[in-house]
N, C-alpha and C positions, 0 to 999 in steps of 0.2 A: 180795193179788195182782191182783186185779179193779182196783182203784182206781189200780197201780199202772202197769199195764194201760193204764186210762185217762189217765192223765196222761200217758204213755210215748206214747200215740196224740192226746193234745192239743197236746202240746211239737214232734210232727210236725209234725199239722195248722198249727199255727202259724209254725212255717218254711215250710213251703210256702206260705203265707197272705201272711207274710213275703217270701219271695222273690220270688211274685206282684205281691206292691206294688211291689214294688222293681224288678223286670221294669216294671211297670206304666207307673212313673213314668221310667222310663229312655226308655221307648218313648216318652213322651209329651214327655220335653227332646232326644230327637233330632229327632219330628218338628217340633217348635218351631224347634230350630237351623237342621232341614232349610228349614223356612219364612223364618225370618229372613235366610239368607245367599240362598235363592232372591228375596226382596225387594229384597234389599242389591244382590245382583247386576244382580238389570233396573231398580232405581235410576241405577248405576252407567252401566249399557249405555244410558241413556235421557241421561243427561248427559252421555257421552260424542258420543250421535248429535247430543244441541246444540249438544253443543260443536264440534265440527267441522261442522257445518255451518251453523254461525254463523262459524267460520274462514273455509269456500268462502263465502258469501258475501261477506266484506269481504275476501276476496283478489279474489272475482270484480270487486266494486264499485270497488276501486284498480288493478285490471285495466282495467275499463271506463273510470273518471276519465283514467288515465293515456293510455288509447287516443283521447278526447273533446280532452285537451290537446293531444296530438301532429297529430292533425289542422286541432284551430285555431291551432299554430302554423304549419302547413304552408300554411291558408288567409290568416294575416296576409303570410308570405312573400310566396306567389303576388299578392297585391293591393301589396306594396312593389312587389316587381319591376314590374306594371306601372304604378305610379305612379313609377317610374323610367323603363320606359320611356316613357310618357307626358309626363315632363317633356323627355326626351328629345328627343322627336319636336316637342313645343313651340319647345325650344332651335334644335332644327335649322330649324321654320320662322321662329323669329325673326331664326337669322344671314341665312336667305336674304331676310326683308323686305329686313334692314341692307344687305345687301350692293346687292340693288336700290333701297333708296336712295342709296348711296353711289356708285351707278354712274349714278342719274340727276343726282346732283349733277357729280358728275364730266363729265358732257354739257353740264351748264346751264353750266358755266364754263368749258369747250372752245367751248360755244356765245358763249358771251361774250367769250371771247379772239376767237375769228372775225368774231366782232362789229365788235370794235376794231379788227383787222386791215383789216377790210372799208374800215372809217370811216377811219384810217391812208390806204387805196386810195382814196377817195375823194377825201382833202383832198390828197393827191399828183395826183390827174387833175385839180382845180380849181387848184392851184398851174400843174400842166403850163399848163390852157388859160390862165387869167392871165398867163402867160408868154408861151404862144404869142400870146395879144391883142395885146401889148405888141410882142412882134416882129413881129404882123403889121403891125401899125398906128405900131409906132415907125420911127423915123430912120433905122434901121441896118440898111439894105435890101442892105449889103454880108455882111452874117453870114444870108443867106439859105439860102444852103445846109447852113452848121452847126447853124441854127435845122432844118428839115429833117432832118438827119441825125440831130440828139437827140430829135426828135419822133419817126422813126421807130426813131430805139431803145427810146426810151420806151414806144411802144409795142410793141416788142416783148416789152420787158421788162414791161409791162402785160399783154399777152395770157399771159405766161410766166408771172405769179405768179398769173392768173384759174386759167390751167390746172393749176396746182400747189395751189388752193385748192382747187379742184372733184375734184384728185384725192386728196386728204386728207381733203375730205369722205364721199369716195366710200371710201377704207379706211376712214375712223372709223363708218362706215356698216356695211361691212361686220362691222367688230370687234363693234360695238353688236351686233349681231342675231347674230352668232358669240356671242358672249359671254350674250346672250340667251336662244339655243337651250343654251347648256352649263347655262344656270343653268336653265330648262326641263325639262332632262334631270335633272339635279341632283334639281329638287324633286318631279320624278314618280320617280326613284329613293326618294328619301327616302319620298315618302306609299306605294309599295309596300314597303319595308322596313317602312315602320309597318303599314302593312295586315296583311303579311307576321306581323309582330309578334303585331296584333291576334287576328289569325285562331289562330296559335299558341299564344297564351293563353289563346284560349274555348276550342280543340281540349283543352289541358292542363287547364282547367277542370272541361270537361265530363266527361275520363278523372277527374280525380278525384272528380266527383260521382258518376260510375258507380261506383268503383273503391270509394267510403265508402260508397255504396248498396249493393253487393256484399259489400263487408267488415260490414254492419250487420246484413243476409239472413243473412249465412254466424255471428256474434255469437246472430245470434234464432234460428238453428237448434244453435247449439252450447245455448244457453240452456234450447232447448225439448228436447232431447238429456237434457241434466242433467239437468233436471225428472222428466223421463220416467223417466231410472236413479235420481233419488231417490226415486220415489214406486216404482219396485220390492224399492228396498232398503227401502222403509218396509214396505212389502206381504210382503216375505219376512219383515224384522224382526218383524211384527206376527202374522205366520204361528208363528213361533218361537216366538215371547210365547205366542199363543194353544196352542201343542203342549206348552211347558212347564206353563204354565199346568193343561189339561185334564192330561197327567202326574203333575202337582202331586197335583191333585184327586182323581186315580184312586189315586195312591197313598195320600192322606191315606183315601179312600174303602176301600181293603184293609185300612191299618191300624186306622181306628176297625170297619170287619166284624171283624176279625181279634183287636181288644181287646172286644169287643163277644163273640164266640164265647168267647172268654176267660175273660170274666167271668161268662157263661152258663155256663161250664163249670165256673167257682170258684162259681156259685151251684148247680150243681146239686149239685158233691161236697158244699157245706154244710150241702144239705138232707139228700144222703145221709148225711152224716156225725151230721146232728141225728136222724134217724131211727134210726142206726143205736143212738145215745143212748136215745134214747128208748126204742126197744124195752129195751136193756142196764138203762136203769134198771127198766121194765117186769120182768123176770123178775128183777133183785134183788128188787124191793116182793113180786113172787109167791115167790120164796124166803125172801125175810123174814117172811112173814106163813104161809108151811108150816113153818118155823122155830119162830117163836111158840108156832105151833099144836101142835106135837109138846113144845117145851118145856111147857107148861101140861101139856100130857097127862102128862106125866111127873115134872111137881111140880120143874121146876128154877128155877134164878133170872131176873129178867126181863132184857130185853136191855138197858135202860139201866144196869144192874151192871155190864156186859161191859166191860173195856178198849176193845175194837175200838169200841165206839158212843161211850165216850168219848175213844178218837184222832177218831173222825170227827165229835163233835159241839165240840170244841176245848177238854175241860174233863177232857181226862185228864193226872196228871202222870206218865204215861210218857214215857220220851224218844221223841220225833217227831224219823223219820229226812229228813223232807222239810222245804223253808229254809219262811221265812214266807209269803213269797206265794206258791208253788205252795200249800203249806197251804190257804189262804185260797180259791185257787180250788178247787180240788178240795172244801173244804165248800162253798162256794157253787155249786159245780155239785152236789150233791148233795142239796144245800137246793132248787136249783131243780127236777130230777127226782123 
């Protein structure tokens, strides 16, 4: 009954022992799992932060390329146009040389026609006087008066075409210097529309230098903006990390206290458990040996004769109601007490 006793209270102990373990090691692939997917996760969340902010970057950077091209196209524009206008304003001063060449030319051959005219008048008044000579000095002193009357026609008609020269002169004079003054007017129009021009594309110039200056201020404060919320989301991020982290910790910290009391607690029932042995085998030996003692006194057989010493020393052929290996333990804990 003792023995059976004990084995009844070992087959316990050892489920419990059992369970323990198995508790034990349960606890210890949870908190493993707990660790591995806690890893996995800010793995995870750390490639993620790369990743997307390795995105904002090369979107900001094709952002900024794209912003770099559009304004050097706007600056090659702006210098066509004034190399248009500039050819412009060329063009317009070259018609107006042409034209004042063409207008001095245009004089030098009116001057030359008048020229000829003149010469024409001349060899007409030397014709006249050769004539007059001849009639003054010729035979025909009866054609005196018609000689006379063609002289003073002649001259009339002489004074008439001086005065019709001088007033031709005196319009093409005027036209000259009319014509003069327009083309005057003309090219001081023209060098203020160029001015005009000019003035209008440093103004345009300048707004866009201010305007890219402005737009680059307002780029470097968006920039330093970003910056600034990236490095809070870093700081919050790293906050996190660090809270899960110490979490982490505190809990791996409970649970190895917690398997730690544990196991202090499976060492102390073992102890109690081995003591409790101990003493149990203790007062079998002092039974067996008051046993002994009373058998001798009374002249009976010794206890290696007994059945019971030979169920428990394994060399009895009674039937043994226990399998082989509790057998085996139970004399080997018995051996060992």
């Amino acid at each position: 009954a003792v023995s059976a006793q004990r084995v009844r209270d070992f087959r316990a102990h050892e489920r419990q022992l059992e369970e323990k373990a198995e508790m034990r090691e349960k606890k210890v692939f949870v908190a493993r799992e707990v660790e591995r997917i806690v890893a996995r996760d800010f793995s995870e969340a750390v490639a993620d932060v790369k990743k997307s902010r390795s995105e904002l970057y090369a979107a900001e950077m094709e952002a900024w390329t794209r912003r770099v091209s559009d304004l050097r196209a706007a600056e090659d524009a702006k210098r066509q146009r004034l190399a248009e206008m500039q050819t412009h304003a060329e063009a317009s001063v070259a018609d107006v040389a042409r034209h004042r060449e063409r207008v001095a030319e245009r004089g030098k051959i009116e001057c030359a026609e008048s020229a000829a005219r003149d010469g024409m008048i001349s060899e007409e008044i030397a014709t006249y006087h050769r004539l007059l000579h001849d009639f003054e000095h010729g035979a025909r002193r009866t054609q005196a008066q018609h000689v006379q009357r063609e002289r003073r026609r002649y001259k009339r008609a002489l004074e008439a075409a001086r005065a019709d020269e001088a007033r031709r002169k005196e319009l093409w004079d005027a036209e000259i210097r009319r014509r003069a003054a327009i083309m005057k007017a003309e090219l001081a129009d023209r060098q203020s529309i160029r001015s005009a021009f000019i003035d209008s594309y440093k103004h345009l110039a300048e707004m866009g230098r201010r305007q890219h200056a402005q737009r680059l201020e307002e780029l470097r404060a968006d920039e330093r903006c970003r910056q600034v919320e990236a490095e809070s989301q870093r700081r919050d991020r790293n906050t996190k990390v660090r809270q899960m982290t110490s979490e982490r910790r505190r809990r791996d910290l409970q649970l190895s206290q917690r398997v730690a009391a544990e196991a202090a607690l499976v060492d102390r029932e073992t102890r109690l458990i081995a003591v409790r042995d101990a003493r149990a085998s203790a007062v079998v030996d002092v039974q067996a040996r008051r046993a002994k003692t009373l058998r001798l006194l009374r002249g009976e057989k010794a206890p290696s004769e007994t059945p019971a010493f030979r169920v428990a020393s394994g060399v009895s052929n009674v039937r043994d109601p226990l399998s082989p290996e509790l057998r085996e333990e139970v004399i080997r804990m018995i051996r060992e007490h």
